[in-house]
N, CA, C and O of each residue as an XYZ file, in Angstrom:
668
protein
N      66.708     71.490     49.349
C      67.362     72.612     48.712
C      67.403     72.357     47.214
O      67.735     71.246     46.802
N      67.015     73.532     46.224
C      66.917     73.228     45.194
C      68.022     73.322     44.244
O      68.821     74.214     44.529
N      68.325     72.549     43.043
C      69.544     73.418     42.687
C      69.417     74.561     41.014
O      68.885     74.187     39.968
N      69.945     75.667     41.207
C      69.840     76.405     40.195
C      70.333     75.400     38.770
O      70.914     74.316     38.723
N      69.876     76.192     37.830
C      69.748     75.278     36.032
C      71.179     75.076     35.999
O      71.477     74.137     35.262
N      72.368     75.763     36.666
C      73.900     75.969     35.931
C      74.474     74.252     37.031
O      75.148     73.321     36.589
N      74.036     74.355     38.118
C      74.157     73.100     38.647
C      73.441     71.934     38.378
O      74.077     70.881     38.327
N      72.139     71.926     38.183
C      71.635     70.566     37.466
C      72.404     70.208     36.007
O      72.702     69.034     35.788
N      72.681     71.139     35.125
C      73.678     70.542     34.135
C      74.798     69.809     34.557
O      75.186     68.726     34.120
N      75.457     70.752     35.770
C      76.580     69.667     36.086
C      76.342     68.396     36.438
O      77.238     67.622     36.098
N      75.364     67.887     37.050
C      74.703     66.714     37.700
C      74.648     66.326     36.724
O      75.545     65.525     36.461
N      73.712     66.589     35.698
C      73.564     65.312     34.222
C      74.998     65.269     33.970
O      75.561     64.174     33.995
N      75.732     66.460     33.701
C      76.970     66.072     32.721
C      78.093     64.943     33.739
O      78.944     64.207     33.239
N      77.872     65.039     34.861
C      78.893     63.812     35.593
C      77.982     62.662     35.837
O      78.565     61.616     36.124
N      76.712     62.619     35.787
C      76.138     61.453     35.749
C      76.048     60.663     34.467
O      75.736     59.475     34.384
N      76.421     61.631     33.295
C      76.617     60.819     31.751
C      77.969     60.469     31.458
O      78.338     59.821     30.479
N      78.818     61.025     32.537
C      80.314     60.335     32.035
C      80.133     59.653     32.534
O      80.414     58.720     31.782
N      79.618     59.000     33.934
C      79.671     57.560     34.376
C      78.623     56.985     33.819
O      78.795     55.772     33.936
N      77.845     57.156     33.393
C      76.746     56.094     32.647
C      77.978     56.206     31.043
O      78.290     55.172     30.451
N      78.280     57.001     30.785
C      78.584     56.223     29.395
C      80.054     55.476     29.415
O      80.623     55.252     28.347
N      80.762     55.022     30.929
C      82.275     53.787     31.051
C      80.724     52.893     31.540
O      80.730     51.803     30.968
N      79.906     53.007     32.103
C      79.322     52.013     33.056
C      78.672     50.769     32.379
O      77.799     51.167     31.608
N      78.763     49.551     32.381
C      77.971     48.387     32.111
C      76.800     48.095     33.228
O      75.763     47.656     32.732
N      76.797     48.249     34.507
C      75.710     47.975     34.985
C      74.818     49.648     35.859
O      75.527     50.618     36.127
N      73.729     49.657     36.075
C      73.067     50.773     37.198
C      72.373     49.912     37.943
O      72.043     48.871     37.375
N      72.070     50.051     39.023
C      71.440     49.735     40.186
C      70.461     50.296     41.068
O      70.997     50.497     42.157
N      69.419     50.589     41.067
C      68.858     51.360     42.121
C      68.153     51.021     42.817
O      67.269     50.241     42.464
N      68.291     51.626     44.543
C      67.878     50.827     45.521
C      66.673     52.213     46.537
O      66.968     53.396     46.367
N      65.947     52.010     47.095
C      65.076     52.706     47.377
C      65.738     52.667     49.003
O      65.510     51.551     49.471
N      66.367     53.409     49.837
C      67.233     54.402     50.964
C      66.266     54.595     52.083
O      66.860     54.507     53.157
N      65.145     54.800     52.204
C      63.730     55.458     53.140
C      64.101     54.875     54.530
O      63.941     53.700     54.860
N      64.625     55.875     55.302
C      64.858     55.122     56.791
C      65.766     55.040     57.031
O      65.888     54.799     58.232
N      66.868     55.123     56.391
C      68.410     54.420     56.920
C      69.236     55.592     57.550
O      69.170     56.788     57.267
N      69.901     55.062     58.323
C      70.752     56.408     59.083
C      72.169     56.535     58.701
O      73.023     55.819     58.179
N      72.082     57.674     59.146
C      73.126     58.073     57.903
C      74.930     57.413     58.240
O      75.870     57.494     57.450
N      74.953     56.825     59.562
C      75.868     56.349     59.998
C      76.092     54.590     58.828
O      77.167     54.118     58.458
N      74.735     54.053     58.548
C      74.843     53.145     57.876
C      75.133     53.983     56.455
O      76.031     53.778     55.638
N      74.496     54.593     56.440
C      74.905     55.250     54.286
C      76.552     55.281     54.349
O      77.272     54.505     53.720
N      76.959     56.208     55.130
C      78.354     56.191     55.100
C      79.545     54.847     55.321
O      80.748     54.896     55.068
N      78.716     53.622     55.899
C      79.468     52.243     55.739
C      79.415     52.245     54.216
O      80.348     52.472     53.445
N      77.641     51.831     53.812
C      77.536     51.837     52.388
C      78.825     52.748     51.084
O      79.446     52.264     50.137
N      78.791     53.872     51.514
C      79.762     54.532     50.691
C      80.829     54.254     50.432
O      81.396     54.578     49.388
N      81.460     53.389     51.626
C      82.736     53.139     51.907
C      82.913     52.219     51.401
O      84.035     52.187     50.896
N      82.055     50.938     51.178
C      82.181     49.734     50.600
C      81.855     50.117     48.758
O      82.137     49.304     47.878
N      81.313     51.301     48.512
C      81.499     51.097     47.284
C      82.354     51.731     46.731
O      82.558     51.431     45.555
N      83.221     52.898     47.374
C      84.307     53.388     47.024
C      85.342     51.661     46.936
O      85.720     51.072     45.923
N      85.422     51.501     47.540
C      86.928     49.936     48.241
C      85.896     49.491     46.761
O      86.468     48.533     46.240
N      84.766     49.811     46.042
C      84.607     48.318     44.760
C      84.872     49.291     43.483
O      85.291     48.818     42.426
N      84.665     50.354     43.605
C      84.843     51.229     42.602
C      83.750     51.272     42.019
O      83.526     51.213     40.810
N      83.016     51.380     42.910
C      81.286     51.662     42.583
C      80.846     53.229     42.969
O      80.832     53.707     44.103
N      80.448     53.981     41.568
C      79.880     54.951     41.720
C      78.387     55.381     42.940
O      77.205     55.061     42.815
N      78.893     55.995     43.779
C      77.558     55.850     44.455
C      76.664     57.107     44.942
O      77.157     57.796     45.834
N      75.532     57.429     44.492
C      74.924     58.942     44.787
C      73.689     58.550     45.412
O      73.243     57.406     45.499
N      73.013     59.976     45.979
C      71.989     59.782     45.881
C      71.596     61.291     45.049
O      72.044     62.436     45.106
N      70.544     60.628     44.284
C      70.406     61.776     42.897
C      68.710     62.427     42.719
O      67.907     62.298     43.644
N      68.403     62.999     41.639
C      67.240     63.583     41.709
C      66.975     62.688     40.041
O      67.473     62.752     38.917
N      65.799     61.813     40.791
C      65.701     61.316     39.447
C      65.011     61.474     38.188
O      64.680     60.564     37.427
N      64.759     63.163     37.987
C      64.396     63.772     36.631
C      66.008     63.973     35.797
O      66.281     63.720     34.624
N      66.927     64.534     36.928
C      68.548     64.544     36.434
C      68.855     63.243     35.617
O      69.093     63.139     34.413
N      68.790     62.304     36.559
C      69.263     60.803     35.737
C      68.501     60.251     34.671
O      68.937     59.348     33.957
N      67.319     60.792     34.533
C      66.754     60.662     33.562
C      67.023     60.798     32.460
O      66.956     60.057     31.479
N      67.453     62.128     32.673
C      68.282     62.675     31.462
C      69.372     62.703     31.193
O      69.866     63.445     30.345
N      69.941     61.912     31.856
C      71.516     61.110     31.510
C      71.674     60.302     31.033
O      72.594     60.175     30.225
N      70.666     59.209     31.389
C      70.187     57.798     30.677
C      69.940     57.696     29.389
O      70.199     56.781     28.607
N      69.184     59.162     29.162
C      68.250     58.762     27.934
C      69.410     58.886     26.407
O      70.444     59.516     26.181
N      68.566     57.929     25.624
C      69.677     57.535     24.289
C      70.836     56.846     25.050
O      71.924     57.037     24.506
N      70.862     56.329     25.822
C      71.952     55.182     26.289
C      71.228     53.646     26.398
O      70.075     53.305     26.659
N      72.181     53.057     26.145
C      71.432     51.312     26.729
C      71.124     51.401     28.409
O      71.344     50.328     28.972
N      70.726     52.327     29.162
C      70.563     52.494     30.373
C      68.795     52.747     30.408
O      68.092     52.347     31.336
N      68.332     53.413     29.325
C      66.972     54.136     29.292
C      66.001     53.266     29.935
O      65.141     53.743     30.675
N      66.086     51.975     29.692
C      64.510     50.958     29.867
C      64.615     51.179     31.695
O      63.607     50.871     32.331
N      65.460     51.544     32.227
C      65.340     51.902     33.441
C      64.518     53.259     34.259
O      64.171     53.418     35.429
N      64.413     54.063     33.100
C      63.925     55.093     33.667
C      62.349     54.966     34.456
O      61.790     55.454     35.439
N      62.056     54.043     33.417
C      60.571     54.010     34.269
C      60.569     53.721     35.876
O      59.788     54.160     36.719
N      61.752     52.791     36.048
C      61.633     52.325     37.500
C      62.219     53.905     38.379
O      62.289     53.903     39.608
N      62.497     54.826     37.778
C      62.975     55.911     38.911
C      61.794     56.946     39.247
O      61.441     58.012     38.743
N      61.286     56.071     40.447
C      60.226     57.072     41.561
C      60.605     56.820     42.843
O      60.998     55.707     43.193
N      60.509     57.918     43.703
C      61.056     57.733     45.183
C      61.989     58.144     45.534
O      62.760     58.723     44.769
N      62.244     57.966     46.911
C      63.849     58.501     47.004
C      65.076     57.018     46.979
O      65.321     56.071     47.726
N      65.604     57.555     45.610
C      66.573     56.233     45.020
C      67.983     56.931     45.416
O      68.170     58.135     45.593
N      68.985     55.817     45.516
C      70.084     55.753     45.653
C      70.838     54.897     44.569
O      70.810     53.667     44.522
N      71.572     55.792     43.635
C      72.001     54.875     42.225
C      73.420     54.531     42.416
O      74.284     55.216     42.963
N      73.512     53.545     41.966
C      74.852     52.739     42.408
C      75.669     52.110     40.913
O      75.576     50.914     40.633
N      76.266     52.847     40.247
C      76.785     53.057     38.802
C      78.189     51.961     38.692
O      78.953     52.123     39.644
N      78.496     51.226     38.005
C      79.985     50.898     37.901
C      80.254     49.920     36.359
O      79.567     49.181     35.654
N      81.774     50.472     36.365
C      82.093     49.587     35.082
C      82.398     48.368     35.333
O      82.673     47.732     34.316
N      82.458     47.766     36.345
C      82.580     46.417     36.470
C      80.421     45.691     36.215
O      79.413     46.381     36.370
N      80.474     44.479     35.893
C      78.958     44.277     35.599
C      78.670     43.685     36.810
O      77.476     43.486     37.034
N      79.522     43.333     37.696
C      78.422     42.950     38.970
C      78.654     44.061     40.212
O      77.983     44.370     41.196
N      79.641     44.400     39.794
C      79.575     45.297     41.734
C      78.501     46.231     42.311
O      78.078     46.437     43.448
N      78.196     46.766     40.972
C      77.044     47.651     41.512
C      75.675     46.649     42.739
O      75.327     46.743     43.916
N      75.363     45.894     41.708
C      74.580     44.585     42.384
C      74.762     44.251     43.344
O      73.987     44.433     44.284
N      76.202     43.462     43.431
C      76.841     43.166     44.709
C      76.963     44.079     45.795
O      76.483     43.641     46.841
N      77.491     45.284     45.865
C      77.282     46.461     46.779
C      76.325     46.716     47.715
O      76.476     46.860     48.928
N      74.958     46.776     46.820
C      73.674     46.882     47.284
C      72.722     45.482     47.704
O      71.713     45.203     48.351
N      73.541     44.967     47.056
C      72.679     43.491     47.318
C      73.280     42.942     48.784
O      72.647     42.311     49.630
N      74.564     43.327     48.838
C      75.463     42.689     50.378
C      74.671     43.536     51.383
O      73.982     43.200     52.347
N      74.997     44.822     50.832
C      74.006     45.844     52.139
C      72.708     45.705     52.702
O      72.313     46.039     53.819
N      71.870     44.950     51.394
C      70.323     45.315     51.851
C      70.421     43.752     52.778
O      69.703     43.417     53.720
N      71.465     43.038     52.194
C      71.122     41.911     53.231
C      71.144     41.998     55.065
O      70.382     41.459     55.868
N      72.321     42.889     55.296
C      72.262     43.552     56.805
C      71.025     44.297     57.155
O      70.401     43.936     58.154
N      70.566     45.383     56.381
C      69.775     46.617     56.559
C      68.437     46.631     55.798
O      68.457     46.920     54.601
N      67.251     46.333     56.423
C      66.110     45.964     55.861
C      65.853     47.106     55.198
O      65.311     46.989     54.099
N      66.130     48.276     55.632
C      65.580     49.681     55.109
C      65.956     50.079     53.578
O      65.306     50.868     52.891
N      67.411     49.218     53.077
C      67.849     49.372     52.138
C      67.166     48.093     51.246
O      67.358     46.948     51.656
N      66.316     48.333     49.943
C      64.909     47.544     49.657
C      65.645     47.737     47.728
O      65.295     48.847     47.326
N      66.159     47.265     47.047
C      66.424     47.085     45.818
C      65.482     46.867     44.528
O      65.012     45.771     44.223
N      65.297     47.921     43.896
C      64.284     48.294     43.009
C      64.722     48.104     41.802
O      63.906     47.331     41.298
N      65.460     48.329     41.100
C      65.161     47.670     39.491
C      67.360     48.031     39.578
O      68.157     48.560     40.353
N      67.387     47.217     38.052
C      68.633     47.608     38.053
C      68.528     47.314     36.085
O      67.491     47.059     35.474
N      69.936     47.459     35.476
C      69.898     47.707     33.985
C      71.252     46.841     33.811
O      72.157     47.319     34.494
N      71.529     46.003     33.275
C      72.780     45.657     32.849
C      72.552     45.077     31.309
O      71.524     44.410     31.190
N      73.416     45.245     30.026
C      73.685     44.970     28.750
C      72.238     45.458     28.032
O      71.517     44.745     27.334
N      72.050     46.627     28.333
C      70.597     46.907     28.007
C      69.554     46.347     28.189
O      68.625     46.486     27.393
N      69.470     45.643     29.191
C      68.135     44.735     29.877
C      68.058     45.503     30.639
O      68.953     46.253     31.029
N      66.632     45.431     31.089
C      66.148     46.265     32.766
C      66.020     44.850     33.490
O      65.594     43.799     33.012
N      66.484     45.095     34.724
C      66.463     43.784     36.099
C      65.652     44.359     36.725
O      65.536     45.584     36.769
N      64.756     43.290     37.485
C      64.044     43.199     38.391
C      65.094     43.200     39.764
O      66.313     43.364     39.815
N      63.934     42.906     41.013
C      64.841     42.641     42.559
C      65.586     41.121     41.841
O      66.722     40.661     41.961
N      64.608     40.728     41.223
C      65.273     39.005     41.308
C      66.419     39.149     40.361
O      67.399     38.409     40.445
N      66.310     40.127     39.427
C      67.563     39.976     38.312
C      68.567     40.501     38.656
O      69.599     40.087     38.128
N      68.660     41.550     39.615
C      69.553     42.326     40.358
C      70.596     41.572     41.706
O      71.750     41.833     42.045
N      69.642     40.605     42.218
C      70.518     39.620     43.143
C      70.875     38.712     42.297
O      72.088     38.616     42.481
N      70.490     37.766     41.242
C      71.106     36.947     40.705
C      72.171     37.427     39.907
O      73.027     36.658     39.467
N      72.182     39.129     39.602
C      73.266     39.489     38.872
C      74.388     39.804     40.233
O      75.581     39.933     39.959
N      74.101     39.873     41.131
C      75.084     40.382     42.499
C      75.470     38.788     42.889
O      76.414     38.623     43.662
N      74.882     37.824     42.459
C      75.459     35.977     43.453
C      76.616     35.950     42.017
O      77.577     35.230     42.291
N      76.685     36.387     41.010
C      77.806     35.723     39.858
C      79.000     36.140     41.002
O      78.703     36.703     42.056
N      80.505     35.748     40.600
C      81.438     35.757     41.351
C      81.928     37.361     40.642
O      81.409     37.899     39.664
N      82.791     37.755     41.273
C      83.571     39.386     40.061
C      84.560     38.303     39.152
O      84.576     37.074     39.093
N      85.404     39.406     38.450
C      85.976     39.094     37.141
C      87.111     38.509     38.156
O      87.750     37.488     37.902
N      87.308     39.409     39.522
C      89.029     39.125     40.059
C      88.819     37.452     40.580
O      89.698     36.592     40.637
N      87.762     37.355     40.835
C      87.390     35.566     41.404
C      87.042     34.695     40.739
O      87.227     33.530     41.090
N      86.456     35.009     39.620
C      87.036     34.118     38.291
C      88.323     33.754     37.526
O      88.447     32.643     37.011
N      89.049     34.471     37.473
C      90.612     34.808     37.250
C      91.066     34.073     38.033
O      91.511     33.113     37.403
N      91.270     33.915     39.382
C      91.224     33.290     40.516
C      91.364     31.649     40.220
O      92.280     30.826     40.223
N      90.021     31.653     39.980
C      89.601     30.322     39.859
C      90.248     29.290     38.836
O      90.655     28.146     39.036
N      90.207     30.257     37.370
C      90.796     29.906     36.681
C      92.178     29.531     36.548
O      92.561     28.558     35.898
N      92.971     30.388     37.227
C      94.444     30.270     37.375
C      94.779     29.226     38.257
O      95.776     28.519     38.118
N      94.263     29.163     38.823
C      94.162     27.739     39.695
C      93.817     26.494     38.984
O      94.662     25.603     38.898
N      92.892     26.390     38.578
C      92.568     25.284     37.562
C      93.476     25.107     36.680
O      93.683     23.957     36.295
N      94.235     26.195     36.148
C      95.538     26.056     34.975
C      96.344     25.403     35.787
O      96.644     24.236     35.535
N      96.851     26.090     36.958
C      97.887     25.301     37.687
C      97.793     24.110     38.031
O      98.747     23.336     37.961
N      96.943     23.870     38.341
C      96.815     22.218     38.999
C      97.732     21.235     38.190
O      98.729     20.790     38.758
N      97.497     20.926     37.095
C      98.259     19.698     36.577
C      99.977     20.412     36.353
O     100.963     19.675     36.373
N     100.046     21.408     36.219
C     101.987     22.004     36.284
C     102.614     21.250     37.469
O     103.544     20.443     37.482
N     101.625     21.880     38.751
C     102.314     21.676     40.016
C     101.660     19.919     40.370
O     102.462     19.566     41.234
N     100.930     19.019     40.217
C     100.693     17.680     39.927
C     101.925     17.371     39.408
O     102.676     16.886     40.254
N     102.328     17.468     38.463
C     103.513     17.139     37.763
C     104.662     17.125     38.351
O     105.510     16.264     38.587
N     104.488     18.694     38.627
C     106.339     18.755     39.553
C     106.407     18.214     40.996
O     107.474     18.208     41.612
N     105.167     17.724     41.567
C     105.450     16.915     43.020
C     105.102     15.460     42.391
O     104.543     14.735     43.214
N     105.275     14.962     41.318
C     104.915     13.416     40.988
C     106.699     13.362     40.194
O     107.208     12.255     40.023
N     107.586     14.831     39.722
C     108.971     14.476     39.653
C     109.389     14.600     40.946
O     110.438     14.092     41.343
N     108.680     15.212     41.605
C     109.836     15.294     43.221
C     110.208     14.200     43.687
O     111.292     13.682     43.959
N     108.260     13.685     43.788
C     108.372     12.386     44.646
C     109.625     11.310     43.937
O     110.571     10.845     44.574
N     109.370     11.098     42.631
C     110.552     10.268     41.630
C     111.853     10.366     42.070
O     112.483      9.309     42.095
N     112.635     11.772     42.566
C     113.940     12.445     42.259
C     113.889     11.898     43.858
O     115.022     11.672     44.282
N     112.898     11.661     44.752
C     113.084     11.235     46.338
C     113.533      9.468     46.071
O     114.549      8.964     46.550
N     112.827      8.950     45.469
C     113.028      7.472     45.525
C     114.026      7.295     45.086
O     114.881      6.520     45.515
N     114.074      7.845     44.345
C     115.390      7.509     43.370
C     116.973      8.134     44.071
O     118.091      7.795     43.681
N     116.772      8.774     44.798
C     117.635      9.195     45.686
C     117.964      7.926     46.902
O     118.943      7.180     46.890
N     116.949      7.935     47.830
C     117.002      6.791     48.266
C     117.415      5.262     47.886
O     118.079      4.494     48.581
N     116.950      5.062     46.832
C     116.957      3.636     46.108
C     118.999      3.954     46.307
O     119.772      3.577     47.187
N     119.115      4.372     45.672
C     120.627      5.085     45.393
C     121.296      4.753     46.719
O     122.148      3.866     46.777
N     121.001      5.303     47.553
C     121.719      5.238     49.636
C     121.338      4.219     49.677
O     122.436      3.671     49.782
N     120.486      3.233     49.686
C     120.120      2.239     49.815
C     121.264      0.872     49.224
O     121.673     -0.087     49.877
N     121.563      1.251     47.715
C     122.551      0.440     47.273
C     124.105      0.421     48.024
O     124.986     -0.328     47.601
């Protein structure tokens, strides 16, 4: 079904508000998959806050273009499924977790900090951890020597308690 000129504007104009919050695009080539799996897919990128369509890619073309998104355009032939987000790995991650279940879902180029990614740049950008599991990590690493500390006074405030009943 085709869409009249007053609706393809709308398509560019909501595909350029999310390309212009977005740091990474993703696109993955869909051919085969049933639609019971697309709709898992959807669901997991709604829960990441990953933009997820499937689009007409003369539209995105022209959403891209004059953005740090453009060096991507060349890779849009086929029937693609674009996977948009302001976080820099989820898009990756999204599609990269999926295609690992679902052979049909096959990962074709992706764009992050104005680079174009390959399949290989697109999974190595989906294996980094997110920002919330770095944070994570980090806060943990801060903590360690606080709470080291306060069970090396506990243990102290125990002996010394004892030593004490003891006398």
């Amino acid at each position: 079904m085709s869409l009249n000129l007053d609706e393809k504007k709308a398509v560019v104009a909501e595909v350029s508000a999310q390309v212009a919050n977005a740091q990474t695009i993703v696109v993955a080539e869909y051919r085969g998959i049933e639609v019971g799996d697309l709709t898992v897919l959807r669901k997991k990128a709604r829960e990441s806050g990953v933009y997820l369509r499937v689009l007409k890619n003369t539209l995105v073309r022209r959403a891209v273009a004059d953005t740090s998104f453009a060096p991507l355009a060349d890779q849009m032939t086929g029937p693609l499924i674009y996977s948009i987000s302001v976080d820099p790995v989820a898009a990756a991650k999204v599609l990269n977790d999926f295609a690992k279940t679902n052979d049909k879902l096959v990962l074709k180029a992706g764009c992050y900090a104005g680079n174009a990614l390959d399949k290989a740049g697109v999974q190595a950008l989906a294996s980094i951890p997110s920002r919330e599991e770095l944070l994570a990590k980090l806060l943990g690493i801060m903590q360690a020597p606080v709470s080291g500390f306060a069970g090396a006074l506990a243990a102290l405030a125990k002996k010394r308690e004892e030593e004490g009943a003891a006398a």
